[in-house]
VOGU-3710 file (C-alpha; in Angstrom, 3 decimals, decimal comma):
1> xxxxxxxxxx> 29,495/12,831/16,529  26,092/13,216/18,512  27,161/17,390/18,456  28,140/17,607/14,988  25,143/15,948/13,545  22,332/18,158/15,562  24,755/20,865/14,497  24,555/19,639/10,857  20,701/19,505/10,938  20,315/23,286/12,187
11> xxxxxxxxxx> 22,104/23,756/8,961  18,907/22,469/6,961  15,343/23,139/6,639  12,549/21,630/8,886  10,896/20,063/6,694  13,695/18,254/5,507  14,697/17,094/9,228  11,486/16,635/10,302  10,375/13,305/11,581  7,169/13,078/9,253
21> xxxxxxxxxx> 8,584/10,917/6,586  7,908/7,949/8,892  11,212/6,340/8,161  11,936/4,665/11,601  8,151/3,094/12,408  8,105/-0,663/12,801  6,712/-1,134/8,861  9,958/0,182/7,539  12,234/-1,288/10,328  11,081/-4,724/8,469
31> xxxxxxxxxx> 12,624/-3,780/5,014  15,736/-2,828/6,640  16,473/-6,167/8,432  15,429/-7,582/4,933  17,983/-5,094/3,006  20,760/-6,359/6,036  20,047/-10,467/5,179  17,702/-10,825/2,417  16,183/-14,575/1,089  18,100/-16,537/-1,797
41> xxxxxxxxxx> 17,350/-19,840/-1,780  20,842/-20,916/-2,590  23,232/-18,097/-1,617  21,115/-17,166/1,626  18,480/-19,839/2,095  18,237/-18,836/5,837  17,933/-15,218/5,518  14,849/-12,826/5,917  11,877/-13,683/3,467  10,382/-9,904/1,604
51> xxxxxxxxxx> 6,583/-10,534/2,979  6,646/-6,000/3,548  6,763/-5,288/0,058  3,203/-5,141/-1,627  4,687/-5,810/-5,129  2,610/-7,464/-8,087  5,502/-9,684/-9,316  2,867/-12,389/-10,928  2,060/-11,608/-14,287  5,385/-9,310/-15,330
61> xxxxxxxxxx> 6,575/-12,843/-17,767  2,837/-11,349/-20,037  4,420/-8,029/-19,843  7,822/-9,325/-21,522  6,365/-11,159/-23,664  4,322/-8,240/-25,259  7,619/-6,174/-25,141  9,541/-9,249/-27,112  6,526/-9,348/-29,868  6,203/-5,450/-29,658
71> xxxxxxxxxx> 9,611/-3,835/-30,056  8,792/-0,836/-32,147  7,209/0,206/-28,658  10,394/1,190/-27,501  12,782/3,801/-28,422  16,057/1,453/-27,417  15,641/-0,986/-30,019  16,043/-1,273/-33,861  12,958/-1,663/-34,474  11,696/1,664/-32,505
81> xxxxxxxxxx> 15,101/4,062/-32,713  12,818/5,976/-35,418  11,173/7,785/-32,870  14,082/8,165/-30,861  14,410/12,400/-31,340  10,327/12,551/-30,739  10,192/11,057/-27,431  13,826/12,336/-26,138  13,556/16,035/-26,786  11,151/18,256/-24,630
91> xxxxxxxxxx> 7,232/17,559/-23,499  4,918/19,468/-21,680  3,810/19,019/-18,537  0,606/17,756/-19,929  2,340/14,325/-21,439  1,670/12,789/-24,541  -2,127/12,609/-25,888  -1,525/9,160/-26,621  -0,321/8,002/-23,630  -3,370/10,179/-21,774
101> xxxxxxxxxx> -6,164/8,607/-23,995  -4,435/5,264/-23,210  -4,676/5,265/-19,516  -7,986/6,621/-19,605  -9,359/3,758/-21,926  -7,615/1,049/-18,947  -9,145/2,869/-16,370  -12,279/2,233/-17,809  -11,447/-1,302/-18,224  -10,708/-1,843/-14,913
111> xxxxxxxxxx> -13,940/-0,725/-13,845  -15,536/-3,182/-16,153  -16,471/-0,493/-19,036  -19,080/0,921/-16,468  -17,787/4,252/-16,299  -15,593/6,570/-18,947  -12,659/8,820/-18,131  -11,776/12,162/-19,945  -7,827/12,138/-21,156  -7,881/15,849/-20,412
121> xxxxxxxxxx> -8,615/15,091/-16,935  -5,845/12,782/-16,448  -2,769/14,604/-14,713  0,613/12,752/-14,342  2,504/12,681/-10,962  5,466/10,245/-9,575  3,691/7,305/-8,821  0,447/7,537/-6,469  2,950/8,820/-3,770  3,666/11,654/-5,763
131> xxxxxxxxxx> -0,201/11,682/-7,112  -1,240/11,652/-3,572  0,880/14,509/-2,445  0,001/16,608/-5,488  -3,604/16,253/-4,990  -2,828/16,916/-0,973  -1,012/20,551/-2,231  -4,315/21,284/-4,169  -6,680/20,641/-2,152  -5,394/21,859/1,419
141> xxxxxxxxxx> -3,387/24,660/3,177  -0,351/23,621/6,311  -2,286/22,948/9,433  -5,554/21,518/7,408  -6,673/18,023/7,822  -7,688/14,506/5,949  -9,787/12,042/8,109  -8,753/8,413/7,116  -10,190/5,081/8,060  -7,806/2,650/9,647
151> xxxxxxxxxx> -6,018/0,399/9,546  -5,070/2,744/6,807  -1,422/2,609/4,612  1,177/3,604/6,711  3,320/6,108/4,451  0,088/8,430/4,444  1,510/10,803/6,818  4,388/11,334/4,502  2,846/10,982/1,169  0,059/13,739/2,503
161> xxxxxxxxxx> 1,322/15,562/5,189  5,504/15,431/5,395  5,850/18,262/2,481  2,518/19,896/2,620  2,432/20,415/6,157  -1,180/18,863/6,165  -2,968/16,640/8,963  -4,069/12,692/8,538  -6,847/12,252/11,338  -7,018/8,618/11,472
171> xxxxxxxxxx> -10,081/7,148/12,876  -10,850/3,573/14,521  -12,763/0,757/12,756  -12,678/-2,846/14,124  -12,756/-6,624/13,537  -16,575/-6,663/14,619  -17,398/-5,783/11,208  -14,466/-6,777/8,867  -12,960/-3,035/9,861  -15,250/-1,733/7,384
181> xxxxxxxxxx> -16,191/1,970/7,907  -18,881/3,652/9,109  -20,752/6,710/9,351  -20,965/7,164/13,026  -17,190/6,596/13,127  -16,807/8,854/10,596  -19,278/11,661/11,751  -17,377/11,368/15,334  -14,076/11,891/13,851  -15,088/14,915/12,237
191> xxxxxxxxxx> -16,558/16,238/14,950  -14,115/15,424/16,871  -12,030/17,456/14,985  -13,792/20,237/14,344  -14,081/20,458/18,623  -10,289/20,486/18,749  -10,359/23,458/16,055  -9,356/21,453/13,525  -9,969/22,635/10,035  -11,011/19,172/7,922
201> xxxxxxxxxx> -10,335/19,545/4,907  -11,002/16,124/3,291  -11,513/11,785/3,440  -9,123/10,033/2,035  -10,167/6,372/1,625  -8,428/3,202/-0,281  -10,659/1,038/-2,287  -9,719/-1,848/-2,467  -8,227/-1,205/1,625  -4,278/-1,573/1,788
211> xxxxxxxxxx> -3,943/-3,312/4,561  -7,188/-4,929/4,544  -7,857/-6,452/0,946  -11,176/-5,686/0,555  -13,407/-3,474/-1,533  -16,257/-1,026/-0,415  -19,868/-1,798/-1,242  -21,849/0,416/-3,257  -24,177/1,404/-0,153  -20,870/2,623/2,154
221> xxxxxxxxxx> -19,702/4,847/-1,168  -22,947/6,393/-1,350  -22,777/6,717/2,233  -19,173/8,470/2,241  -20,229/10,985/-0,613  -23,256/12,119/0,695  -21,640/12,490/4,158  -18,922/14,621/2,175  -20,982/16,530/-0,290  -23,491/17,178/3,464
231> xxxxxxxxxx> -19,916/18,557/5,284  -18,298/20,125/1,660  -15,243/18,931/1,930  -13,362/16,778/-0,319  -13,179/12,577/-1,004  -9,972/11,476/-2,244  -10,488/7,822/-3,653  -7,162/5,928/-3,719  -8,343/3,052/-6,169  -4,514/1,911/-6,838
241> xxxxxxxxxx> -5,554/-1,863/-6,848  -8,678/-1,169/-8,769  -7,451/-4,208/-10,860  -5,954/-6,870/-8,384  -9,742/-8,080/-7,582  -9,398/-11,780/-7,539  -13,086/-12,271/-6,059  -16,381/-11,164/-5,357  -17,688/-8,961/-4,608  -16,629/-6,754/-7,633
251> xxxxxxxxxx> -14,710/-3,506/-7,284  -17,037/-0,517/-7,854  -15,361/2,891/-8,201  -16,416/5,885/-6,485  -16,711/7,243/-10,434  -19,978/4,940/-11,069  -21,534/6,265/-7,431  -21,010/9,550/-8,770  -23,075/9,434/-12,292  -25,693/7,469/-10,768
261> xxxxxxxxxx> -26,337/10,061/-8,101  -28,859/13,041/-8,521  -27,203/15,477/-6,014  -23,780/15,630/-5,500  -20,786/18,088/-5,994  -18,790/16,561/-8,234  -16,099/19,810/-7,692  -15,805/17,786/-4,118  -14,319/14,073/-5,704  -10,594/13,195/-6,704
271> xxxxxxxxxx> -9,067/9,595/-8,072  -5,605/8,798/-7,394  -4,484/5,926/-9,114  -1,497/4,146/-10,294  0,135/1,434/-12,788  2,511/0,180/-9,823  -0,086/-2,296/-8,242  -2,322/-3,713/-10,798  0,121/-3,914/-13,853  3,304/-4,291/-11,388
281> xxxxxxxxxx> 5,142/-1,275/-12,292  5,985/0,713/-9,833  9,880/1,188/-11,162  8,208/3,474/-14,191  6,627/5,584/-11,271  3,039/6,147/-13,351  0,758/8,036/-10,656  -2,367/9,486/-12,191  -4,989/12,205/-10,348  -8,056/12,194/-11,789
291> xxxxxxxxxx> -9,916/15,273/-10,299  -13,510/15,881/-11,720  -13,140/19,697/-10,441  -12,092/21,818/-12,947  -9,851/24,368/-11,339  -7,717/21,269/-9,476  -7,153/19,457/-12,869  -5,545/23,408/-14,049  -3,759/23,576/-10,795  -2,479/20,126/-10,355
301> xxxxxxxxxx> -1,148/20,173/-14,129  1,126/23,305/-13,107  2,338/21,451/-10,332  2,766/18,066/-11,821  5,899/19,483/-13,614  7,617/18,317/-10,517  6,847/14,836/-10,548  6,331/13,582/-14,482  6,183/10,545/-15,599  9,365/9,813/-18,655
311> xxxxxxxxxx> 8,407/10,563/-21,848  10,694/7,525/-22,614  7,630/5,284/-20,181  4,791/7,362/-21,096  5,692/5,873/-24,970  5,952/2,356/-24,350  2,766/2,299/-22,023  0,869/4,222/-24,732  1,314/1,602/-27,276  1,124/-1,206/-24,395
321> xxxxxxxxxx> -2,632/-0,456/-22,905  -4,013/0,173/-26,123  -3,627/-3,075/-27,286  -6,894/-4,170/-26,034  -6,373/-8,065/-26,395  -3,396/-7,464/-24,129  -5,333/-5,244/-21,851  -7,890/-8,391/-21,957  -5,718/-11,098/-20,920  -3,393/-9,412/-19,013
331> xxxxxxxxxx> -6,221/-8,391/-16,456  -7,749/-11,623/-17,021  -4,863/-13,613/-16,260  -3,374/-11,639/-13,379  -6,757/-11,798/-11,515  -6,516/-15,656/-11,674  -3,041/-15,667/-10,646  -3,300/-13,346/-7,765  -6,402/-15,404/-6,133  -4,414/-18,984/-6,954
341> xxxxxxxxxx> -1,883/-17,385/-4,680  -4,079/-16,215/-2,302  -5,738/-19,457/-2,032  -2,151/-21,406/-1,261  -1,377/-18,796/1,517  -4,658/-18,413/3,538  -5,593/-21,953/3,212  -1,871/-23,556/4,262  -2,199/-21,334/7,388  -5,438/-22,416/7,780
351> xxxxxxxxxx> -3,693/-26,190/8,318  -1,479/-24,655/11,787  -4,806/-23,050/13,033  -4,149/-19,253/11,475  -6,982/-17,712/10,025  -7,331/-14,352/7,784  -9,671/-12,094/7,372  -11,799/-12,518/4,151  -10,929/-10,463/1,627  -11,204/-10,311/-2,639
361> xxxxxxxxxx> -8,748/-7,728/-3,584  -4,696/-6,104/-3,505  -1,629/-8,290/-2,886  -1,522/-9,014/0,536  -4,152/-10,580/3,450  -4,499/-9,270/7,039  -3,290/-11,966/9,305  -5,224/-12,855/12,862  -2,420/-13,884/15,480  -4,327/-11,799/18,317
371> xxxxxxxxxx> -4,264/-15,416/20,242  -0,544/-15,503/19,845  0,081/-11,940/22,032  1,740/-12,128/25,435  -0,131/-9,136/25,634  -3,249/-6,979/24,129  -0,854/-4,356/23,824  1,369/-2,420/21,556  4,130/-4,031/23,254  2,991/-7,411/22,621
381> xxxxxxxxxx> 2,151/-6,823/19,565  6,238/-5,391/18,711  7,901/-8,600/20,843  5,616/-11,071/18,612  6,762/-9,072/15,430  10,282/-9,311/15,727  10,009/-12,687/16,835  8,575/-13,751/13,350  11,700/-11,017/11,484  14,678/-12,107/14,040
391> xxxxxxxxxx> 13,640/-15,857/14,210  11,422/-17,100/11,732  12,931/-14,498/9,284  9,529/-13,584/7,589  9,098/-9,552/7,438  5,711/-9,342/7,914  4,115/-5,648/8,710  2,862/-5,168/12,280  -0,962/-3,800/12,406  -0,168/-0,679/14,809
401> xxxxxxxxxx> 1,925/0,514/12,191  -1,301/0,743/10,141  -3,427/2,587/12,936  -5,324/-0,657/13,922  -6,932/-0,567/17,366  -6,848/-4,341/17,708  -2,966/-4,982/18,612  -2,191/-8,875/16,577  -2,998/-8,453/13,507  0,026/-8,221/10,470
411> xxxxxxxxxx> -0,045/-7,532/7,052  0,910/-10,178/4,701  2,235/-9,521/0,960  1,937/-12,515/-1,238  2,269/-11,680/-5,353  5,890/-10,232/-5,028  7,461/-14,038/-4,571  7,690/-16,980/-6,878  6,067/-20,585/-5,954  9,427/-21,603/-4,020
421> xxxxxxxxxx> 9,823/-19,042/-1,949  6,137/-18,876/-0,594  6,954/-23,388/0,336  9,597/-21,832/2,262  7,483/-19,511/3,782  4,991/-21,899/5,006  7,280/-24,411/5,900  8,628/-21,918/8,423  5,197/-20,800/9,467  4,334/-24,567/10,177
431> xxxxxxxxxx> 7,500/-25,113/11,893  7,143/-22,096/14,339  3,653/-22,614/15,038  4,389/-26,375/15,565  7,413/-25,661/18,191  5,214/-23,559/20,485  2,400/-26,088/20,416  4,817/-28,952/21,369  6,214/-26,766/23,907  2,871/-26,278/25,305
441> xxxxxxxxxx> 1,754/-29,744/25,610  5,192/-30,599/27,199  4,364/-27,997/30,016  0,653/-28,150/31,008  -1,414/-31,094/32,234  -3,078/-32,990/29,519  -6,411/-32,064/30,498  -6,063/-28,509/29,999  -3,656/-28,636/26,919  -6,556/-28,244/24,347
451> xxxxxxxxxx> -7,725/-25,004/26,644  -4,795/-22,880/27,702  -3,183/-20,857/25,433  0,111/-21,931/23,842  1,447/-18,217/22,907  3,451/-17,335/25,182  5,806/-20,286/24,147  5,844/-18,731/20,443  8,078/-16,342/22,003  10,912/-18,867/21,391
461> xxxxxxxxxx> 14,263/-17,420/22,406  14,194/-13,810/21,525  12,820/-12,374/24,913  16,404/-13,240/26,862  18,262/-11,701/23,645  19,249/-8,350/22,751  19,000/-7,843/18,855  20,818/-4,480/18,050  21,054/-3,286/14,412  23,700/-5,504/12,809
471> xxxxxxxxxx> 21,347/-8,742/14,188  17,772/-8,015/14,072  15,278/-5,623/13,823  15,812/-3,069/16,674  12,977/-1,783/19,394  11,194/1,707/18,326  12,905/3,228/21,475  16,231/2,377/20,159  16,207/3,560/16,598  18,149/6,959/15,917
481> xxxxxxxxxx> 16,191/9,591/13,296  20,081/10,521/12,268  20,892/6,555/11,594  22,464/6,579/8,401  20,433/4,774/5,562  22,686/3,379/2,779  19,949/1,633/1,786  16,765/2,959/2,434  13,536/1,572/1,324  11,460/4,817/1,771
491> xxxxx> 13,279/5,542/-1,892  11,476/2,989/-3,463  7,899/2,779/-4,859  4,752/2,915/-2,768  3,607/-0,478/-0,956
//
């Protein structure tokens, strides 16, 4: 089988059998042990807990309850079969001028009315993975390179570079100063690169920071363009959680830095952004570049024919976001919902002794168990992680899968759950932080039981236990590139 299938791959193209889609790194290995025994709380109240998934699951019941007040808004009822023919037959790759004027107007919403977008710079792609590769195509040639702060979202490599044959140069930050970036890191990285001949093409930042959940301050923007516009190369603003602020400081958007600076090429500065994080849609696959150079937007358009969004979406979302007391409470609402949520995570692991770092933005909180590591290593980092997805069945992401330096720390996805499910979550937290704390004291003389460390009892069982692929989640070193994926979740929408 081992002959036929190498034979089998000579038989397609490189690309296509490359290893660059990141499908067998630790992040995904999570949402396949999830896929094998996912959570129910009746049919499979024991199984594997969806913490991977960076899904905005809070607010859809506002969503479908516009739809149920609005249903001329869609072409599949009574009420809306009228325009049926219009939407169905053929559109242009440019979409429809409602729709564009739409998500320009929530854009600018978003940003708090600070800043205005152009509809005829707003080019459609499949989702901000498909956004992100189409800007990636426009912008650089095979072989170029983006710089990109880490810990930095993990599908990057295949959302920039697995099709386009493009570079992503990550470069360190650290816990020292909340991982936020800087422009010494930044300068050596470039140079860096530039010593090892590599053509840099670009920075591609997130703001707010998937993993992180935090938002850049106006002085670090105006730091990153003027180190770009300095070097000429490009800034590629990922601002897909733009509206999942649930704190201060506010989100500011590299668009605002931009009109309130005297010197700067604005030809140099791209937005990527997307309906799947702050409105919770990523199954209608809305990814929108905004490029303020005009020979991308032409370029990008001509490409975007391979990644459109439905004209079928593009209608209902058009009549959605321009009803602006929707718009209004919907972002209103959401905000409050997401940092209620927040609040019930960080501060019942703040009970057991876990703390997060402090963050005001995106679905998800980057957890500290640094303390809990046999090891400062890579390899105590992956024999903690599959402790908490083979034993404590929560699929939380490991940080080395996001480029972080500091081995312990895991990203934690909270909106894409209801209230039950993140009890049960805690409740197992508690439980397995509680065991290895009992175990501790059982072991070690009381005077030095409030001094040692207790982690290497959080180990539990799993270290004498072999988890293959029908039990747990398996080691790096064991999984197979030519594993069949019945169910993969690299087919689903961005996290």
């Amino acid at each position: 089988m081992g002959l036929e299938s190498e034979q089998s791959r000579l038989l397609l193209s490189k690309i296509a059998t490359s290893d660059r889609h990141g499908e067998n790194s630790p992040y995904f290995d999570g949402w396949k042990a999830y896929d094998r025994d996912p959570f129910h709380p009746t049919n499979n109240p024991q199984g594997v807990i969806q913490m991977g998934l960076a899904e905005n699951q809070l607010s859809l019941d506002l969503i479908e309850d516009w739809i149920r007040k609005n249903p001329k808004a869609s072409i599949c009822t009574a009420e809306g079969v009228n325009e049926f023919k219009n939407v169905a037959i053929f559109q242009d790759y440019h979409g429809f001028p409602e729709f564009r004027k739409a998500i320009a107007k929530f854009m600018s919403k978003v940003r708090g009315g600070r800043v205005t977008f152009d509809p005829e710079r707003i080019v459609m792609g499949g989702g901000a993975t498909g956004a992100n590769e189409l800007v990636t195509f426009c912008l650089a040639d095979p072989g170029d390179a983006f710089l990109v702060p880490s810990p930095c979202y993990p599908a990057f490599g295949r959302d920039l570079g697995w099709r386009t044959g493009v570079q992503v140069l990550p470069f360190q930050c650290d816990s020292s100063n909340g991982f936020q970036v800087t422009k010494k890191a930044l300068e050596a990285a470039y140079n860096k690169a530039r010593e090892n001949n590599i053509n840099v093409k670009g920075l591609i930042i997130t703001n707010p920071s998937n993993p992180l959940g935090t938002t850049l301050d106006r002085d670090t923007l105006v730091e990153l363009v003027s180190f770009i516009n300095e070097k000429n190369i490009h800034l590629v603003c990922d601002e897909i959680y733009a509206a999942t602020v649930f704190n201060s400081p506010n989100f500011v958007s590299v668009s605002e830095i931009i009109q309130d600076m005297e010197y700067v090429n604005r030809d140099l500065i791209h937005v990527v952004y997307s309906l799947s994080k702050d409105m919770g849609l990523p199954g209608f696959r809305v990814g929108i570049v905004y490029s303020y150079n005009d020979l991308v937007v032409q370029c990008a358009r001509k490409m975007s024919s391979f990644g459109l969004v439905s004209s079928q979406t593009q209608h209902l979302l058009a009549s959605m976001l321009s009803d602006e007391e929707f718009v209004e409470n919907f972002l209103k609402e959401s905000s409050k919902r997401l940092a209620k949520r927040y609040n019930t995570f960080t501060k019942g692991l703040e009970q057991v002794g876990i703390t997060c770092l402090k963050s005001n933005a995106g679905l998800f909180f980057w957890m500290d168990l640094r303390r809990l590591l046999k090891e400062q290593t890579i390899e105590g980092e992956m024999e903690l992680w599959r402790v908490i997805i083979n034993e404590v069945k929560l699929n939380v992401s490991p940080g080395s899968s996001f480029h972080c330096s500091e081995f312990g720390w895991f990203r934690v996805c909270f909106a894409n759950m209801d209230d039950e499910t993140v009890k049960v979550a805690l409740d197992r937290i508690r439980v397995f932080v509680c065991r290895g704390k009992e175990e501790d004291e059982q072991q070690q003389p009381a005077s030095t039981v409030n001094t040692k460390r207790w982690k290497t009892n959080l180990r539990l069982s799993f270290s004498s236990r072999r988890h293959d692929h029908q039990e747990g989640v398996m080691s790096p070193h064991m999984m197979s590139p030519h594993s069949p994926m019945p169910h993969s979740p690299l087919v689903r929408a961005r996290t």
